[in-house]
Structures are given as structure tokens and as C-alpha cells.
N, C-alpha and C positions, 0 to 999 in steps of 0.2 A: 336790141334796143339800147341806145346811148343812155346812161346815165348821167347824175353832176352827184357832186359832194353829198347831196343835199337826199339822194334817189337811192344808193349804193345799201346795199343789204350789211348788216355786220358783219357775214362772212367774206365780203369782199373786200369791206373797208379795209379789216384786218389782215387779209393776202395780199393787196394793195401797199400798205400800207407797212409792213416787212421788207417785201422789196422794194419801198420805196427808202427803208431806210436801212438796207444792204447799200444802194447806191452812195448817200451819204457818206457812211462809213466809208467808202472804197474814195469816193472823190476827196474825203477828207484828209485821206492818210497821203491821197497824190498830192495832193495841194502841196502837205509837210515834206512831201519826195521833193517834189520842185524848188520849195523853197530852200532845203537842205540842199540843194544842189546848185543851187543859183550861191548862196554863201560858200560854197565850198569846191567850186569848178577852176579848174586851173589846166595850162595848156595853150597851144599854138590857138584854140577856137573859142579860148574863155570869151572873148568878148559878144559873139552870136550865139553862143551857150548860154550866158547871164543873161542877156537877153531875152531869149527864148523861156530858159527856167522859168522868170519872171513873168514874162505873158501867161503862161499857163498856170502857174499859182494864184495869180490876180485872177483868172477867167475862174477856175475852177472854185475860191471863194466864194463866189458871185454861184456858180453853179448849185454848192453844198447848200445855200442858203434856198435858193429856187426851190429845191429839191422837199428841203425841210419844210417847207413855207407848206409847200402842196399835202406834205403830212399832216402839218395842224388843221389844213382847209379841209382835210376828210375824217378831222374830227379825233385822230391820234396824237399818240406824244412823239413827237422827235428826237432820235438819241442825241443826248448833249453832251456827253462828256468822251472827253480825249482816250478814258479808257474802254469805253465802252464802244467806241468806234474802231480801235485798234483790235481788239478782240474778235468783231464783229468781221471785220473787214478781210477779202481773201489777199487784198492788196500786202505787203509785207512793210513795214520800216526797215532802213536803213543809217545805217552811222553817220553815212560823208564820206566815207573814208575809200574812192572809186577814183579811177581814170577817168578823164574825162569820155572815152568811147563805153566804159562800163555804165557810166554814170545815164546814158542814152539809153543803151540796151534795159537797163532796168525798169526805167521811167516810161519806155515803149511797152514794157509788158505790163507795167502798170495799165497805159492808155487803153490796151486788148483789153483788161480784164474788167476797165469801169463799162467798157463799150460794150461787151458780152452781155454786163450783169443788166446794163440800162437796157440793152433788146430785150431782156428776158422779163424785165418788169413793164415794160411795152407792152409786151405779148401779153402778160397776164391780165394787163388793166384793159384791152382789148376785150380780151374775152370774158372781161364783168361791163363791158359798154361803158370801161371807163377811157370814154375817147381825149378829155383835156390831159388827166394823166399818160396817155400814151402819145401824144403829141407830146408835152412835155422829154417825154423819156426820148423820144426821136431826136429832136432839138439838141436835146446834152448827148447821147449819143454820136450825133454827129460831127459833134466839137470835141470827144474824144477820140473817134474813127481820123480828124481834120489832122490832131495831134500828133496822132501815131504814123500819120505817113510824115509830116513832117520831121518827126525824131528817126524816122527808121530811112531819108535819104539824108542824111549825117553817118550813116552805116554805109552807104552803097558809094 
């Protein structure tokens, strides 16, 4: 049976609602990937690099907030703080301190891992009938699946 916000039992709010804010965390920490890496790209490809960085940190802002947004609409707290997303998150920080083809590779495994973690909270919110959150999680999903082939033919 689909649910809304409004329908969702506590224990699904709050399984929902973990994974939705594992997602967070991990989109968060890429956003700071890309943007560290957009200030800090250098090389024969700086200029479609900076570029690129920069769309995906701009998009992925835009994401983290969607994401939170759907948190507070189920009635949870959204993690807010930079340490508690870093912590959180399977995503890793980095320095800067990369080639510009490291700097790719890194940021493509970031892209795998928010895309893993967004199917998996899909899946869960499916199976409490929570169908706007699993559209939601399809949606960003697919703009980090979009991501990752675009970072990973810079590789090929």
C-alpha cells in the first residue's frame, strides 16, 4: 500500500529517514569533493575539469538540500552539521592535493557510492510504500549514475 508523510508508521519514518540521511552525508561530503577539486585542478584538462567539478557541486547542493527537505517532510531532524555528515558519511574527504586523472578517479568513486547508497534507500522506502521517497531517491540516483559515466570517460 503506498504511503505519504503523513501515513508512515514510526518505524519506517525512522528507517526511511537514516537512509535518507546517510544520503545527505555522502552527497555532502561530494559536493566538498568537487568543490575542492574544481579550486584545485590543474593540467592540460583544467579547463573541462573546472567546469565539470563545478556543475556537480552546484547540482549536488541543490541535491543535499532535496534530500534534507524530504527528511523534515517525514517528520525527522536532518543532519546539519559538517561533522556529523563527515563521520556519517562512507564517502572520504580529501586535501586537493591529486592529479588531475586522481582527482577523477576519486570523485567517480565517490559518484558509485552516493548511487549505491540512493538505490538502497529507494529500496527501503519502497518496501514501507514510501513511493515519493523512492522516486526522489531514483531522481538523485540517476544524476549520480549521469555523473559517474561522465567522470569515468575522462579515464578511457
Amino acid at each position: 500500500m503506498t504511503q505519504t508523510a503523513a501515513s508512515l508508521g514510526t518505524d519506517a519514518q525512522t528507517d526511511i529517514c537514516n537512509a535518507l540521511n546517510q544520503s545527505v552525508a555522502e552527497t555532502a561530503v561530494t559536493t566538498m569533493l568537487a568543490q575542492n577539486f574544481h579550486w584545485n585542478v590543474t593540467g592540460m584538462a583544467f579547463g573541462p575539469l573546472h567546469a565539470l567539478f563545478q556543475e556537480i557541486y552546484e547540482d549536488h547542493f541543490e541535491g543535499q538540500d532535496e534530500l534534507a527537505e524530504r527528511i523534515r517532510a517525514l517528520g525527522a531532524h536532518a543532519e546539519g552539521t559538517l561533522a556529523g555528515m563527515v563521520a556519517r558519511s562512507k564517502v572520504k574527504e580529501h586535501d586537493g592535493h591529486a592529479s588531475d586523472k586522481e582527482m577523477i578517479k576519486y570523485l567517480l568513486e565517490a559518484q558509485e557510492t552516493v548511487a549505491e547508497t540512493l538505490a538502497g534507500c529507494g529500496e527501503l522506502s519502497a518496501g514501507h510504500g514510501d513511493t515519493l521517497t523512492e522516486d526522489l531517491c531514483i531522481q538523485r540516483g540517476q544524476v549520480h549514475e549521469k555523473f559517474a559515466w561522465m567522470l569515468r570517460s575522462h579515464l578511457e
